[in-house]
N, C-alpha and C positions, 0 to 999 in steps of 0.2 A: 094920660100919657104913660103908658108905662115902658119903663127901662129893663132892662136885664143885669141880673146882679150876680154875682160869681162867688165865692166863697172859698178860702185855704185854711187848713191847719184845725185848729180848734173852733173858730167859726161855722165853717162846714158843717161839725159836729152837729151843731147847735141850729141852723138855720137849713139844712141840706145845701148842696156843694152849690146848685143851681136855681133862683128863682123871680119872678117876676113882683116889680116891686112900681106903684105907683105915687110915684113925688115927682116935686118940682126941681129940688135940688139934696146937694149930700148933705145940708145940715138934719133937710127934711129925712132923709136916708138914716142917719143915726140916730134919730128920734125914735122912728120904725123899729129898730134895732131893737132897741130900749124896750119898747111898752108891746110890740107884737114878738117878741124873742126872748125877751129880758134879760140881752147881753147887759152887764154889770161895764160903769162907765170905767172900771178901773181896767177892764183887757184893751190891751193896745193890742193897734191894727193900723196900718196905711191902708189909702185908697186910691186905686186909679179908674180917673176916668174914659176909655177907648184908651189903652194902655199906655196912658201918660200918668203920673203918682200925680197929686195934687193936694198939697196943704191948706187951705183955703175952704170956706164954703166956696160950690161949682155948680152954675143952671144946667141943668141935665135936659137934653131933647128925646123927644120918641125915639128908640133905638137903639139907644147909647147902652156899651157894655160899661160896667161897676164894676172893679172887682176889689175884694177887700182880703186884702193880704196880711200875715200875721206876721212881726217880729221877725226877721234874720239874722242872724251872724255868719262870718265871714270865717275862711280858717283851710 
């Protein structure tokens, strides 16, 4: 099943902005991160799943957009 996964800011950097990624869900998603990327567990990021943020691990279906957003401030 693969998902499509979106990428901002310093991620991007590191992963290209856009790329297709096969898991079952976003715990599975940040594991990926980890060992095929070797994002360090220490850079925060939000994640939304079809552009709702979501704090939790989340079952991901065929099709579903990721995107995984970096840090904001407000100002």
């Amino acid at each position: 099943m693969a998902i499509r996964v979106i990428s901002f800011g310093q991620l991007s950097e590191i992963t290209g902005k856009i790329f297709q990624a096969e898991v079952q869900n976003t715990d599975q998603l940040a594991a990926l991160l980890r060992d095929r990327y070797h994002i360090p567990v220490d850079i925060k990021y939000m994640v939304a799943v079809n552009k709702k943020v979501i704090t939790n691990n989340t079952l991901l279906k065929a099709d579903d957009t990721v995107a995984l957003l970096p840090p904001y401030s407000g100002g």
